[in-house]
C-alpha positions in Angstrom: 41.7 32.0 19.6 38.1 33.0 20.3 36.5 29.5 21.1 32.7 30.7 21.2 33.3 32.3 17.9 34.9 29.2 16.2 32.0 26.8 18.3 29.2 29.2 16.1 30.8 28.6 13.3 31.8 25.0 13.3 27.7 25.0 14.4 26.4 26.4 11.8 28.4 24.0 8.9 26.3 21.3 6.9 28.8 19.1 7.9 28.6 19.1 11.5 25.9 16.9 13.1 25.1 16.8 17.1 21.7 14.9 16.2 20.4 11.8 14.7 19.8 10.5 11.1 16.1 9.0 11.7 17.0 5.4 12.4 16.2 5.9 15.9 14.0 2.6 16.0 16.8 0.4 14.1 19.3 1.6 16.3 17.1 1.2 19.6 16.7 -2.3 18.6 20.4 -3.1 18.3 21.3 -1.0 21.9 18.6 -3.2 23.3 19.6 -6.6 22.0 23.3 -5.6 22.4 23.5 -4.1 25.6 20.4 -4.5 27.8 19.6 -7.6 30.5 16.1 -9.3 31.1 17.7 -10.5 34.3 19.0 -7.1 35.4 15.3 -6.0 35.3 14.2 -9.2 37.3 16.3 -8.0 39.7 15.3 -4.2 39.7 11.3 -5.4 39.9 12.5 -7.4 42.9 14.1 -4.2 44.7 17.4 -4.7 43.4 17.8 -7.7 45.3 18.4 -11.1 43.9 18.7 -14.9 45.8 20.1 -17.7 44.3 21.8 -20.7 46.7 23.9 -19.4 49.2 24.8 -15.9 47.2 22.3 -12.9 47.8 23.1 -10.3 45.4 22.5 -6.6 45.9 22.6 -3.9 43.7 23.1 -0.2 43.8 19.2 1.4 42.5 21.1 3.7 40.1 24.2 2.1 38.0 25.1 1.7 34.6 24.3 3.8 31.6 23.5 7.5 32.2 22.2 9.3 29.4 24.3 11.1 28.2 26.5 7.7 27.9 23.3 6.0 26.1 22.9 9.4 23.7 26.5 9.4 22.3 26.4 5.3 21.4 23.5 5.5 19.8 24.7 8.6 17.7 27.4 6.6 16.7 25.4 3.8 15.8 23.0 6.3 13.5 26.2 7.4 11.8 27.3 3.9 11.0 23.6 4.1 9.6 24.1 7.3 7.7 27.7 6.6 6.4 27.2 2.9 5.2 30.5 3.8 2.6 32.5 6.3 4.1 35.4 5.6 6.3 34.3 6.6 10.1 36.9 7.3 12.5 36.4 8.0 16.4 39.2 10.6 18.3 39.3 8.6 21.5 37.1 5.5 23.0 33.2 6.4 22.9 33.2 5.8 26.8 35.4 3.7 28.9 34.0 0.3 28.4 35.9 -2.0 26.7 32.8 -3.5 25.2 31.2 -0.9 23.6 34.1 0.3 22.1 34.9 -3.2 20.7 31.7 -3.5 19.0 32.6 -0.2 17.4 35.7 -1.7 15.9 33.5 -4.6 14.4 31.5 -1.9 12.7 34.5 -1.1 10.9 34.1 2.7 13.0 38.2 3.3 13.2 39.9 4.9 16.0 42.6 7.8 15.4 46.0 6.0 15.4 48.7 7.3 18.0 52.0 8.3 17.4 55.4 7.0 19.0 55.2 10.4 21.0 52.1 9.7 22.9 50.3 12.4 19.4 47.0 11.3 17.7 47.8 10.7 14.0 45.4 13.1 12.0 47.0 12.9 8.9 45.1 9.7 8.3 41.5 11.5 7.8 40.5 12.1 4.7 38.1 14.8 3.1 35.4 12.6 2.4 36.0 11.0 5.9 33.6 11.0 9.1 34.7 11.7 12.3 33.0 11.0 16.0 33.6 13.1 18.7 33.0 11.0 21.9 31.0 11.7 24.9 33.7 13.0 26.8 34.2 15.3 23.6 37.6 16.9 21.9 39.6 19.9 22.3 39.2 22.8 20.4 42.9 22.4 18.0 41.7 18.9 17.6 37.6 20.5 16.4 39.9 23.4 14.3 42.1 20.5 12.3 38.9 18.4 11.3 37.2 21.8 10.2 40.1 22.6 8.2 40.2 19.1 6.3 36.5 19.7 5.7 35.4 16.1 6.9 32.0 15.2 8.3 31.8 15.9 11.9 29.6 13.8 14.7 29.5 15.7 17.6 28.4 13.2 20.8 29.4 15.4 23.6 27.7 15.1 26.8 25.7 18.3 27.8 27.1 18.1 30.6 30.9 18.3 29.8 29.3 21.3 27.4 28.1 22.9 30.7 32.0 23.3 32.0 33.4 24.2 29.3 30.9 27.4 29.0 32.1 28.0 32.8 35.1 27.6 31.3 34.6 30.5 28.7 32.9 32.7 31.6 36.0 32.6 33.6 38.0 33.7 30.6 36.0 36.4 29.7 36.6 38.0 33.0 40.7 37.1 32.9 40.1 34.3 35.7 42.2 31.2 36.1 40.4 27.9 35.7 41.0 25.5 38.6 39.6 22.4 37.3 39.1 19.4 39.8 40.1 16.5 37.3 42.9 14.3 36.1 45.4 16.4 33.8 45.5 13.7 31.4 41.9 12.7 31.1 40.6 13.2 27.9 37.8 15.2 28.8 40.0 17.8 31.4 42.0 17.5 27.8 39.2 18.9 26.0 38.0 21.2 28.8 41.1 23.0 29.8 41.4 24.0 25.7 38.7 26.7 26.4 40.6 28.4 29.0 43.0 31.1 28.9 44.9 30.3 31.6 44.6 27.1 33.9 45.6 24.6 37.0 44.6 21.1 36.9 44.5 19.7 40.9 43.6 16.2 41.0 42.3 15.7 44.6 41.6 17.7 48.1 45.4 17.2 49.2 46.5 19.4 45.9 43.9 21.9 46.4 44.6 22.5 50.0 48.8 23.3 48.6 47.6 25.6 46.5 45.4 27.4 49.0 48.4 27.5 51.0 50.3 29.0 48.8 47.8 31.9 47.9 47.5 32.7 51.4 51.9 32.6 53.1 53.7 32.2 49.4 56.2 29.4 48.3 58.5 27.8 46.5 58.0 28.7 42.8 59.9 26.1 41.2 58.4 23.8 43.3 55.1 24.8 42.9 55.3 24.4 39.4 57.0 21.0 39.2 54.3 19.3 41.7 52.0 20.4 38.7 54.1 19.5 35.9 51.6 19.1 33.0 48.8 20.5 35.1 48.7 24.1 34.1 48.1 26.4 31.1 51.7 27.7 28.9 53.0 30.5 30.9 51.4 30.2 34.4 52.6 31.8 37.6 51.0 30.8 40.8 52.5 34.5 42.1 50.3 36.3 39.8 47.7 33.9 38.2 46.1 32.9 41.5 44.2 36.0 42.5 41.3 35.5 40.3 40.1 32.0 40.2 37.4 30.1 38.6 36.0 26.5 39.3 35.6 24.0 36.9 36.0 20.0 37.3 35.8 16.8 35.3 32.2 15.5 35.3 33.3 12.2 36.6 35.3 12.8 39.9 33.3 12.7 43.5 30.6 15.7 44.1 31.5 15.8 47.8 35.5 16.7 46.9 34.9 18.9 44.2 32.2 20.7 46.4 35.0 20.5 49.2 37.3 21.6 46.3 35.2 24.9 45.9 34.7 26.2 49.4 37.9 25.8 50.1 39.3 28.1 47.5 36.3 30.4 48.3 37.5 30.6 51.9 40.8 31.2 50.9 40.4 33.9 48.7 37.9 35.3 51.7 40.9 35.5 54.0 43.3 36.7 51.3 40.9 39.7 50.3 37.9 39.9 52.7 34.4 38.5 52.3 33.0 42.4 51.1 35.5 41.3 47.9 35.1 37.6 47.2 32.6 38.1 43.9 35.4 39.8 42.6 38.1 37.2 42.9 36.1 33.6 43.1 33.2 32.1 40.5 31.8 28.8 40.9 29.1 27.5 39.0 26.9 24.1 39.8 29.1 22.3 37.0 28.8 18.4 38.6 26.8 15.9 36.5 23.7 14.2 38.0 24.3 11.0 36.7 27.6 11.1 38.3 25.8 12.3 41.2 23.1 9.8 41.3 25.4 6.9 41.3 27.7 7.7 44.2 24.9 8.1 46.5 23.2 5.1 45.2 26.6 3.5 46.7 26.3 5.7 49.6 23.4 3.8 50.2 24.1 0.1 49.4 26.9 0.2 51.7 25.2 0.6 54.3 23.6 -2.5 54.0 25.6 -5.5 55.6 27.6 -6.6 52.3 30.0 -9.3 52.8 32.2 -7.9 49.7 31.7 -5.4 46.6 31.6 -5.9 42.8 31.9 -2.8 40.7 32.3 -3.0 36.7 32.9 -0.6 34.8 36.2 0.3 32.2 39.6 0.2 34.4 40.6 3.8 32.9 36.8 4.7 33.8 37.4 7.8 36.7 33.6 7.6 37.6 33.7 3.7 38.2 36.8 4.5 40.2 35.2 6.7 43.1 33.1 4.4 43.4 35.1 2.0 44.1 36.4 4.0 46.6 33.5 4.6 48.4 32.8 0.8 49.3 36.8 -0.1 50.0 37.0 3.5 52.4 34.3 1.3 54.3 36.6 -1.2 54.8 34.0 -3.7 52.6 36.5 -5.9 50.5 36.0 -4.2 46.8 36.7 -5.6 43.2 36.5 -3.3 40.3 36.8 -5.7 37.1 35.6 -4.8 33.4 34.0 -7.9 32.3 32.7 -11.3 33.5 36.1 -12.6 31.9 38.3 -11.7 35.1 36.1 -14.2 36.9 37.6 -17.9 36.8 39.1 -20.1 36.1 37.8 -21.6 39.0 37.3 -19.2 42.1 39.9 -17.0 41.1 39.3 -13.0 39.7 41.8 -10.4 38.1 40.8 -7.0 39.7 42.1 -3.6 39.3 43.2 -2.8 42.9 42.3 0.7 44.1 44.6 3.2 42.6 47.4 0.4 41.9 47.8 -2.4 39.1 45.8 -5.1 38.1 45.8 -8.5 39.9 45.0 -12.0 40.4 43.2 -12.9 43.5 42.5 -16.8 44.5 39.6 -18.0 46.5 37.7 -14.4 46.3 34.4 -15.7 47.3 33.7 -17.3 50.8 32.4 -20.6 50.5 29.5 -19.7 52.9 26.4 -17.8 52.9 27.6 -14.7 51.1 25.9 -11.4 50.1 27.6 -9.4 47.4 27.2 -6.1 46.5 27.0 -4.8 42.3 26.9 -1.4 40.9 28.5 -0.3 37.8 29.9 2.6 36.0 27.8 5.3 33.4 30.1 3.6 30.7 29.1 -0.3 31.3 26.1 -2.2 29.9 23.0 -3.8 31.7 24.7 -7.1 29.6 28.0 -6.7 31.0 26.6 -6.5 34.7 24.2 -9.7 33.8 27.3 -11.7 33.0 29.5 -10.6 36.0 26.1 -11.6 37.8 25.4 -15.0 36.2 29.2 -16.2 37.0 29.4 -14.9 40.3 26.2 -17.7 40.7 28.6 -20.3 38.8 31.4 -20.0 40.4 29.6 -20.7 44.1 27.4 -23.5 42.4 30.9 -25.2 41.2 31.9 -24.4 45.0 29.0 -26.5 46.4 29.0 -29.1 44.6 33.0 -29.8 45.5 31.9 -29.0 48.9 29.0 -31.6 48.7 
């Protein structure tokens, strides 16, 4: 289907909205009361540092909220304000945090039931429904079926998922394949690789550097195409759908790897065709999202001070909180990524997501000595969230002392 022709006109309905209502101020109040930490300013006055018994805490000088994060829950909010009678529903989770999304379910804002088969359950919408599109936004079959049932239609996109998919449409236009740098199943690779014509999904440097290897000596079709099982548009071929390449990625996954990602593929396709040729096999546009940006490099920074260990919160299905992650446990810095102040405790115990593997319980996690641990948190997690993790961190040691004492 022509996607910028259905975008215009799914624009230009009364019932789509991708702005607020006017209760800006009532809404501001409840983000602020709900979400944001006196003591998480304390600590940013204090240059992100904070000292409290034997535990020195340091945080990263960018975390938590982005904007775009920050726009699309307080849309939401301004609907539940604008809709006080109709039933809402939401396609996916707002953002990965598992607090934000609960407090969405208290407002009685629904979320899109799935099937035994893995299928969101549409049929339950209603003409006089609402419907929230989340940050990380919705394909374009899923936009088309809400059209068609002529419901009320929140748009809370992220500008900067917008920006790919219009790279998206650009390499269409000109017959390219999409490579998108992302995770097939990710809702917003979902709803980015639904604008292209043809597309590969690779997830990380290792996938990338195969399929550079495979444009340049040839392969192993069928194996080729069941290393990427799921990962590429109906119809692909890797022996014809490779010359002409485009680069996309998921907002969320590490600048240096998708920027690694890129000049790869661009030297690749030098080699295969010359240098005099590349503009006519390669595009690449600047598609990677500042915030996501600004927060790795904020824990580029932090660990390079002396940190003893490393807290980061953030949703566990949240790929931005992930990387970072990585970043502190590739320094060999012992790393926790928990959700909430509830994996802490009983006693000095935590349940932590392990990098890349399942969750798990971990006793005795903080050293009963002089300590300094390092915060930083997802664009999905609340101020609030990191206050908690902050004020039991500080009660856990105190309990610590005073057995010790």
């Amino acid at each position: 289907m022509n996607t910028k022709a259905f975008k215009r006109l799914l624009h230009s309905s009364e019932r789509y909205y991708r702005k607020g209502f006017g209760h800006q101020t009532e809404v501001n109040t409840m983000l602020y009361s709900e979400y944001q930490s006196s003591l998480i300013q304390q600590i940013r006055e204090n240059d992100y540092t904070l000292q409290k018994g034997n535990v020195t805490i340091k945080l990263a000088e960018t975390f938590g909220f982005c904007w775009g994060v920050e726009r699309a829950i307080a849309l939401a909010y301004e609907t539940h304000q604008q809709f006080p009678t109709e039933r809402i529903w939401i396609t996916n989770e707002i953002i990965h945090n598992p607090s934000v999304n609960q407090n969405l379910r208290e407002m009685q804002i629904e979320f899109i039931p799935v099937n035994e088969e893995g299928k969101k359950d549409f049929s339950v919408v209603g003409t006089e429904d609402v419907v929230i599109l989340p940050a990380f936004g919705a394909s374009i079959e899923e936009m088309q079926l809400l059209n068609q049932k002529g419901c009320k239609i929140m748009d809370t996109t992220c500008p900067w998922v917008s920006k790919v998919w219009n790279s998206v449409e650009k390499h269409k236009k000109r017959n390219y394949t999409s490579i998108v740098h992302g995770k097939y199943n990710h809702e917003e690779t979902i709803a980015t690789t639904s604008y292209a014509d043809k597309y590969l999904v690779v997830l990380n440097l290792q996938q990338a550097e195969y399929v550079c290897n495979y444009i340049l000596h040839g392969g192993n079709r069928e194996e080729f195409l069941a290393k990427f099982a799921k990962a590429y548009s109906p119809g692909f071929d890797p022996d014809t759908d490779l010359e002409w390449v485009g680069i996309a990625n998921q907002t969320t996954m590490l600048k240096g790897e998708t920027e690694h990602i890129g000049k790869l593929f661009e030297r690749t396709l030098m080699r295969k065709y010359g240098p005099a040729n590349i503009n006519d096999h390669f595009l690449s546009f600047n598609t990677i999202c500042d915030a996501t940006q600004e927060r790795q490099d904020a824990m580029f920074k932090l660990v390079e001070d002396k940190l003893d260990l490393m807290v980061v919160v953030g949703g566990f299905n949240s790929s931005n909180t992930t990387h970072l992650c990585e970043i502190s446990s590739e320094r060999g810095i012992p790393s926790y990524h928990i959700d909430s102040a509830e994996r802490l405790g009983p006693g000095n115990r935590i349940q932590h997501k392990k990098l890349h593997q399942d969750i798990e319980v971990f006793e005795d996690w903080l050293p009963s000595d002089l300590i300094v641990v390092g915060i930083t948190s997802g664009a999905s997690t609340p101020d609030k969230v990191v206050s908690d993790v902050i004020e039991k961190i500080f009660a856990i040691k105190g309990a610590m002392n005073c057995v010790l004492n």
